[in-house]
C-alpha positions in Angstrom: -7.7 5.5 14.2 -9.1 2.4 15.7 -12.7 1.3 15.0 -15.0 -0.3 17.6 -16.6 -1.8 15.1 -13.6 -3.9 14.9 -13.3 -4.9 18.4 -17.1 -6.0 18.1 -16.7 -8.1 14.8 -13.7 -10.5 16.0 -15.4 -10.6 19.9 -17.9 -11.9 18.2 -15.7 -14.6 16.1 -13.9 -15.3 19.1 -16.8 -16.3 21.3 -18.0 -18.8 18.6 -14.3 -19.9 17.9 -14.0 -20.4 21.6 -16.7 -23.1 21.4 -14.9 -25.2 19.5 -13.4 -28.0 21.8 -9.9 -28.8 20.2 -7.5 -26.1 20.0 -6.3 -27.5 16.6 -10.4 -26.5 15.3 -9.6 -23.0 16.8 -6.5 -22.8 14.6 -8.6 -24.1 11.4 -11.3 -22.2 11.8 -8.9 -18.5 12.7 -6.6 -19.4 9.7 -10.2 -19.7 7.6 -11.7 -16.4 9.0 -8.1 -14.8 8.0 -8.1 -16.3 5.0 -11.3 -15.1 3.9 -10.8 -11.4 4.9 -6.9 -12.3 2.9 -9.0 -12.9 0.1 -11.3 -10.1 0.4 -8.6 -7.6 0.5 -6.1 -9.0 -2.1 -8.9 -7.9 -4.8 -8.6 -4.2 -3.8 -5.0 -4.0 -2.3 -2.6 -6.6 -4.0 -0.4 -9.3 -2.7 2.8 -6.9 -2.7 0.6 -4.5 0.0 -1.1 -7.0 1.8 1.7 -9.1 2.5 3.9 -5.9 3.1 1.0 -5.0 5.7 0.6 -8.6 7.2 4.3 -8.6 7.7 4.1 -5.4 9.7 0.9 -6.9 11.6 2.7 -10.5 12.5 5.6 -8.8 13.6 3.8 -6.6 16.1 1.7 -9.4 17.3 4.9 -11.3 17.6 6.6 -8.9 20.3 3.4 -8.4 22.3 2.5 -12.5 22.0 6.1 -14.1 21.3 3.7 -17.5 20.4 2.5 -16.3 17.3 6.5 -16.0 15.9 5.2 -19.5 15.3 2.4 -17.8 12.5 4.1 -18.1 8.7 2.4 -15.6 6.0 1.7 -17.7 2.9 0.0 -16.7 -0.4 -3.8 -17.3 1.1 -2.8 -15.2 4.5 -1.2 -17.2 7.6 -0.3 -20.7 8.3 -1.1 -22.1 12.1 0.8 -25.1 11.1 3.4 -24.7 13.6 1.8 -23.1 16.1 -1.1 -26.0 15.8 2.3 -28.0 17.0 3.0 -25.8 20.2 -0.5 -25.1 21.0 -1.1 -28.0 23.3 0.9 -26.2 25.5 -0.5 -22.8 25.4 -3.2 -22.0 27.6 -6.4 -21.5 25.5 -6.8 -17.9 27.0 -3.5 -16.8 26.1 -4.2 -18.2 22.6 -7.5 -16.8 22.1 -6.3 -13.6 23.1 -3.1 -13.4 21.0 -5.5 -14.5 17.6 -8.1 -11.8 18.4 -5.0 -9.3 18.2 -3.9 -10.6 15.3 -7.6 -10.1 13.4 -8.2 -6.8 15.4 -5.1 -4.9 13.9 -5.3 -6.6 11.0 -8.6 -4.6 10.2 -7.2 -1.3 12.0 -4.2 -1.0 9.7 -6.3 -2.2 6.4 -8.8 0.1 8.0 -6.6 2.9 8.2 -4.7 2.7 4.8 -8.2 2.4 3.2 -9.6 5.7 5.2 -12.2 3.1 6.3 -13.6 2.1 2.7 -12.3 -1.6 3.5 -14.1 -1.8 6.9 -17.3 -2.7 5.8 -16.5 -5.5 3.4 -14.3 -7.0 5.6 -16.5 -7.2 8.7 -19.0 -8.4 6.5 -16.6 -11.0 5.7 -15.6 -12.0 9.5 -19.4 -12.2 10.4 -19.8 -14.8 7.7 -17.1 -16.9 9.3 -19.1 -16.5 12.3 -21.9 -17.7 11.2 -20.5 -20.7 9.7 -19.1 -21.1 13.8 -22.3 -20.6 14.5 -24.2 -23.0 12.4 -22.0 -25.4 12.7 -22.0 -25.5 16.3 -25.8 -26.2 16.1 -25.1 -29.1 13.5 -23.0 -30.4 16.6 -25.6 -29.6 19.3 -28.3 -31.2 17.2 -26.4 -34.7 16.8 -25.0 -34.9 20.0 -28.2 -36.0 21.7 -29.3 -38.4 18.3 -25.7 -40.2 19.4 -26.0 -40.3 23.2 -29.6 -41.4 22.3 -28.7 -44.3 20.3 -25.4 -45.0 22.6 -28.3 -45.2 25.5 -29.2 -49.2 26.6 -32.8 -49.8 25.1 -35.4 -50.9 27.9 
């Protein structure tokens, strides 16, 4: 059974990750978000399930976005090292797309197995990745015009 909830959580990831101007800081910042929510599982689930599960997610994701074949599951969740290699190439929609459907049936099957129990946690989890996005996007904002200020000619 699929959760809204879900859907809502990484659309809101994604629009912060999607501010990020380099493609290789969306990659960073996804594998962190995974990574966290890895993390967040492992304590309940294990590595055996949760990699047994991520296996099952990566290969599904795989078929519908053949890019992410490029995705490798390590001991802290997935490594974007070789798709940080290809995804010049990939147009950032396509990308943005194929990581939010990555995150979103990642939480549908955890939330499944877990009758739900793990949903809550976990999207607590993802909004905390957003709101690092978030804050430090304004970090950004705020010294952008301190830099153009001093680049600026003096009168």
């Amino acid at each position: 059974m699929r959760d809204d909830r879900h859907d809502a959580r990484v659309d809101d990831w994604i629009a912060h990750a999607a501010g990020l101007s380099a493609t290789t800081d969306v990659l960073a910042a996804w594998e962190r978000a995974f990574g966290a929510m890895w993390q967040r599982t492992q304590r309940t689930l294990g590595e055996v399930t949760l990699t047994a599960i991520l296996d099952r997610v990566l290969s599904k994701a795989a078929k519908r976005y053949p890019l992410l074949s490029a995705l490798e599951a390590v001991t802290s969740g997935v490594s974007c090292k070789e798709l940080a290699a290809q995804a010049p190439e990939v147009p950032r929609a396509e990308l943005m797309q194929s990581l939010r459907y990555v995150l979103v049936e990642f939480l549908t099957i955890l939330g499944n197995l877990t009758a739900g129990i793990m949903n809550d946690p976990l999207h607590s989890t993802l909004a905390e990745q957003t709101r690092e996005l978030a804050e430090a996007a304004a970090a950004r904002s705020e010294a952008s015009p301190r830099e153009s200020h001093r680049a600026s000619p003096t009168e």
